[in-house]
C-alpha positions in Angstrom: 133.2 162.9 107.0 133.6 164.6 103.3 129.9 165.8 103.5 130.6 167.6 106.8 130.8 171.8 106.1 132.9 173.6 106.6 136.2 171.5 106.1 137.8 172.7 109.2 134.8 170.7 111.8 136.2 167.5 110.4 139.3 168.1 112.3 137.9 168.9 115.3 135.7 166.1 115.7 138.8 164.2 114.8 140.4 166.0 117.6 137.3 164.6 119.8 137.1 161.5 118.3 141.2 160.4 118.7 142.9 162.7 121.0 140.3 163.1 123.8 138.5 159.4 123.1 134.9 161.1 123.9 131.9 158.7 124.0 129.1 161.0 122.9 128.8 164.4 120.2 127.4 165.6 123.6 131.1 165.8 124.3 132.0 167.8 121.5 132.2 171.0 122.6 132.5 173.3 120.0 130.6 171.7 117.6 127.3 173.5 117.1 124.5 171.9 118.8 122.5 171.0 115.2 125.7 169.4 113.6 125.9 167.5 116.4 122.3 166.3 116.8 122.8 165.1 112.5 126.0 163.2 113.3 124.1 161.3 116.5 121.4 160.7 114.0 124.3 158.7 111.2 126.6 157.6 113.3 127.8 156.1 116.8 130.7 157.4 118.6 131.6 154.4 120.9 130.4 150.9 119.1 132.1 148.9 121.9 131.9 148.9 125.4 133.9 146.4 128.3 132.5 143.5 129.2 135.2 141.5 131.7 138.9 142.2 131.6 141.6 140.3 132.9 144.5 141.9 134.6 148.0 139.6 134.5 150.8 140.0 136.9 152.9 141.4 134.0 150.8 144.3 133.0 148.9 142.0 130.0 145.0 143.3 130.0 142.9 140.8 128.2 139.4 142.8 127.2 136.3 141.1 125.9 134.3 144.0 124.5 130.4 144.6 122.9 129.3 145.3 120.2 125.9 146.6 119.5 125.0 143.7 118.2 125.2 142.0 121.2 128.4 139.8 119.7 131.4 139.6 121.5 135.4 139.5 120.8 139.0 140.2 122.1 141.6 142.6 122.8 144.6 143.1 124.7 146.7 145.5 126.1 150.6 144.0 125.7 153.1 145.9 128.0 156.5 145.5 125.9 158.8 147.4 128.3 158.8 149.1 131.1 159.1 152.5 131.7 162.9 154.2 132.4 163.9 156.4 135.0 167.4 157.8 135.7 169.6 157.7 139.1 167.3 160.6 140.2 163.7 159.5 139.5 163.4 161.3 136.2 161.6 159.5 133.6 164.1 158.9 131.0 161.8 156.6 128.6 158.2 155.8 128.5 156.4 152.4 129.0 156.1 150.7 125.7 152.6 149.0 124.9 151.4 147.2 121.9 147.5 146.4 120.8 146.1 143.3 119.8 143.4 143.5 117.7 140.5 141.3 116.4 139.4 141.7 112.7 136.4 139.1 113.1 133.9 137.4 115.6 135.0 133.8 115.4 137.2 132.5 112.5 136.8 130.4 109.1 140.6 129.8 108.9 139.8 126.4 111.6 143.3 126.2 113.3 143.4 123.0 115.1 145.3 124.5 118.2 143.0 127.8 118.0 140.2 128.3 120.7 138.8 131.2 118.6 138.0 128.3 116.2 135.8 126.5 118.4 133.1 129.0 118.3 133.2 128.9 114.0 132.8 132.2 112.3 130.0 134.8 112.8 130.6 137.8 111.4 133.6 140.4 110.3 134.2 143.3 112.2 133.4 146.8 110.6 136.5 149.1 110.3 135.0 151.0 112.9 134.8 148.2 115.3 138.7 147.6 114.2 139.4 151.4 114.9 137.5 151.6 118.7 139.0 148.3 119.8 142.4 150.6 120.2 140.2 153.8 121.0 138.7 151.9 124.1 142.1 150.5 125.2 144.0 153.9 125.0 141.0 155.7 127.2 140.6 153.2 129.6 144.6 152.8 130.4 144.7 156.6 130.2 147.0 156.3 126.5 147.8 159.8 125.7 146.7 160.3 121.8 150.4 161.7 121.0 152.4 158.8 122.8 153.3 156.2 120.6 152.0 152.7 120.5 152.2 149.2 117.8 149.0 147.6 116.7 149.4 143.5 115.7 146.5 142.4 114.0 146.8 139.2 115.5 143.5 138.6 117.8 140.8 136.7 116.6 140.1 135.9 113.2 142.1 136.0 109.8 142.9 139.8 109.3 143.3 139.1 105.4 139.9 137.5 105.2 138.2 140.6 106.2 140.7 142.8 104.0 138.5 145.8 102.9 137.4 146.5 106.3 141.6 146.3 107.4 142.6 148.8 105.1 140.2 150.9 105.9 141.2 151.0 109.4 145.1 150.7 109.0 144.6 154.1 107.0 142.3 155.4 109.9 145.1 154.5 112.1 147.6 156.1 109.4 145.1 160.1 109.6 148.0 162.6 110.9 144.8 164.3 112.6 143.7 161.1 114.4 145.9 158.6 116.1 149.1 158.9 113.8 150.1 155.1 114.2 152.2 154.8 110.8 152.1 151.6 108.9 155.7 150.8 110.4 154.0 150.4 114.1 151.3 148.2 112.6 151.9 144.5 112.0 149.2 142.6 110.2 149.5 138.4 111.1 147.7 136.1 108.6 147.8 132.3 108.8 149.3 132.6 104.6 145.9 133.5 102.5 148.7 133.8 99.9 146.5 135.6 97.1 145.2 138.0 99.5 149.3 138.5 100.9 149.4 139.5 97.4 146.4 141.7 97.3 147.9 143.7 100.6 151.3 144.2 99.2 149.8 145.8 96.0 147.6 148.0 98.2 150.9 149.4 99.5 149.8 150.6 103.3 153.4 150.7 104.3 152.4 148.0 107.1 154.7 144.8 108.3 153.7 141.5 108.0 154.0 138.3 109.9 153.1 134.8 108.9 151.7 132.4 111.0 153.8 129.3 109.7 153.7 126.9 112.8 154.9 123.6 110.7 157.7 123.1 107.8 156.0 120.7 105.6 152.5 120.5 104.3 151.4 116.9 106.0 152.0 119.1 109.9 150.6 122.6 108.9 147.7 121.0 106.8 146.7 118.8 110.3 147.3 122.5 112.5 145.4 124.6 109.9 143.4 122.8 107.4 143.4 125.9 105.1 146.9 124.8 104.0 145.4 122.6 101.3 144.5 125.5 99.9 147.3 128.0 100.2 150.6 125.6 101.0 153.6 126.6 102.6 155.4 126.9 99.0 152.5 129.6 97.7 152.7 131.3 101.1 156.6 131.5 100.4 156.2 133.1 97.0 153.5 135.6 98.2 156.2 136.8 101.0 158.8 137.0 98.6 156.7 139.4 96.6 155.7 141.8 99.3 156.9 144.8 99.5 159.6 145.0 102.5 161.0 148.3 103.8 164.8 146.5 103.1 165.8 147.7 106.8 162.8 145.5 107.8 162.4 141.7 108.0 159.9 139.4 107.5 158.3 137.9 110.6 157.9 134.6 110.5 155.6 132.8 113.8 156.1 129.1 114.6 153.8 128.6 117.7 155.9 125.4 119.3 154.3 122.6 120.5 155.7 119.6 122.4 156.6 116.5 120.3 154.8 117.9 116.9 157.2 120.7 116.2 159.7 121.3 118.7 162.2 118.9 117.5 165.8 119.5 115.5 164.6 117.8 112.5 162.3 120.5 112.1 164.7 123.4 113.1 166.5 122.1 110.3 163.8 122.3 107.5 163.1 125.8 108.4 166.5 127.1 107.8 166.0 125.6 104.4 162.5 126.8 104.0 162.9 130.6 104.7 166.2 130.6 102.8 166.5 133.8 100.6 164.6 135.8 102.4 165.1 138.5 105.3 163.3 136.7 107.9 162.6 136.7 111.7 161.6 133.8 113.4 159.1 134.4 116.6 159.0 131.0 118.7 156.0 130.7 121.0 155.2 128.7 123.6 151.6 127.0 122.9 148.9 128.3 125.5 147.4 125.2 126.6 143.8 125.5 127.3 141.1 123.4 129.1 139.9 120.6 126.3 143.4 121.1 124.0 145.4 118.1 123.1 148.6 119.7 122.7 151.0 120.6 125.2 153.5 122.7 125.9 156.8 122.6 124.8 159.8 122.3 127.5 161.9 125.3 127.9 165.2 123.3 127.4 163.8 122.3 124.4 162.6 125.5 122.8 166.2 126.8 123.7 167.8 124.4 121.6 165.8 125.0 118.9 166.4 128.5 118.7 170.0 128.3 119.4 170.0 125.7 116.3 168.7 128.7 114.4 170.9 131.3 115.6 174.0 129.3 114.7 172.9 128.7 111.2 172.5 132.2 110.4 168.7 132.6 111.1 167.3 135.4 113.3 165.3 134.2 115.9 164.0 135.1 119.3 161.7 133.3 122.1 158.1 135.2 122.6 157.9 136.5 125.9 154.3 134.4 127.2 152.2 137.2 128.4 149.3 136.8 130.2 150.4 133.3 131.5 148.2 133.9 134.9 145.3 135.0 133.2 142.5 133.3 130.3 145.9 134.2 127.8 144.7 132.1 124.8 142.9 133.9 121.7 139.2 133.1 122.4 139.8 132.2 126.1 138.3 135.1 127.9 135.3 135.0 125.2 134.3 131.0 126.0 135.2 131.1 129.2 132.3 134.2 129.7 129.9 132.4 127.8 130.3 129.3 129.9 131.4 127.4 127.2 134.7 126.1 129.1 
């Protein structure tokens, strides 16, 4: 946008762009009618467009979207709380929502419990694709630009893996004139590329990070995610301990619980030990079985104990609310399940 003159159309085509989500220049309307015709000529305003969505009984919206490539990935809506109103019907607090967002078509990372993985990898996704994936969720649930909202970078792919393109769009994201998301709403989850946790945290984006742990000893997480030969839980640990952490923060750790691999005591145990020293959260998650998975769910009394194990020994933890039970919830679901794969 530097090239554009005079400095002050940038932020009104920013203004188009993020607070009115417009899908043409057409739209623009005070941009003169020649600028317009040279920005349609470099570059596209809507790169996605809806496919199929998927609408649970808890508000979840799963989205496969389009690119113009023809290529196809995910998105989804998260409602985290509902809105408040007071004794009278006034609206006291807004609806919280959160965005999931892809950062690749497919996946090289290979996690063994993963349906994304099944497909392979294709390509990354541009920062622009990263950007529109919220753009096209805010317009089509009606998101005012100015109410506030989290991104987790926790779709398909390996955020890290496509890294330039991330940063790009976290600052995007960041543009006071655009969508305002601060790094503290955005959350970016890698499976532990532990040089490129590294690489982030010297980029200094302000943004949270969450690692996909999901086993306490190399022989588990190596079988769930065969990258762990090359970045083991002990480099992974390092990395964290050398990212930069607002110190009110802490460091979210996810352990996706599966029956009779992980779910046990014994393991509870080891991860006390494990994420000792550092300011951490542990998110439990039920594994989202899928058709053609060999791993189950884990029971509810079981998941319970586990985290109560944790809570007594001094170790944050709370149980991830499954959204989108009812509905293709698994990352890659909605995508094979389209292409008549499942």
């Amino acid at each position: 946008m530097s090239q554009i003159k005079p400095s002050f159309r940038v932020k009104q085509i920013y203004g188009w762009l993020y607070h009115h989500y417009v899908l043409s220049f057409d739209e623009m309307k005070n941009i003169p009618k020649a600028l317009k015709e040279e920005l349609a000529e470099k570059f596209v305003v809507n790169p996605l467009s809806i496919v199929n969505k998927e609408e649970s009984s808890d508000g979840t919206i799963k989205y496969l979207l389009q690119m113009q490539d023809g290529k196809t990935m995910e998105a989804v809506w998260l409602k985290m709380k509902d809105k408040q109103l007071d004794a009278s019907g006034k609206l006291v607090q807004e609806a919280k929502y959160t965005i999931c967002v892809s950062t690749q078509v497919g996946c090289k990372v290979g996690c063994t419990f993963c349906l994304t993985a099944k497909g392979g990898f294709t390509r990354d996704l541009t920062a622009g694709e990263i950007v529109a994936q919220v753009v096209t969720l805010k317009r089509d649930n009606d998101h005012k630009h100015n109410r506030k909202i989290n991104i987790v970078y926790m779709g398909m792919g390996e955020p890290l893996d496509n890294l330039s393109n991330l940063a790009k769009a976290i600052e995007i994201f960041k543009e006071e004139e655009g969508l305002c998301i601060g790094g503290k709403r955005q959350t970016v989850s890698t499976s532990g590329l532990s040089n490129k946790i590294d690489q982030l945290g010297a980029m200094d984006l302000g943004v949270h990070i969450a690692i996909s742990l999901h086993a306490v000893d190399d022989k588990l997480r190596t079988e769930l995610i065969p990258m762990n030969k090359a970045h083991n839980i002990s480099s992974i640990i390092e990395a964290v301990k050398r990212f930069p952490i607002d110190t009110r923060k802490r460091v979210m750790f996810e352990y996706l619980v599966i029956k009779n691999k992980n779910d046990d005591i014994a393991s509870a145990k080891k991860l006390i030990k494990l994420l000792s020293g550092i300011k951490a959260k542990v998110n439990l998650i039920y594994f989202n079985p899928y058709p053609g998975t060999h791993y189950d769910r884990p029971s509810k009394e079981d998941m319970l104990a586990f985290q109560e194990y944790l809570i007594k020994h001094g170790l944050l933890c709370t149980i991830r609310d499954s959204k989108g039970i009812d509905i293709s919830a698994a990352c890659g679901q909605l995508k094979e399940k389209m292409e008549g794969e499942i």
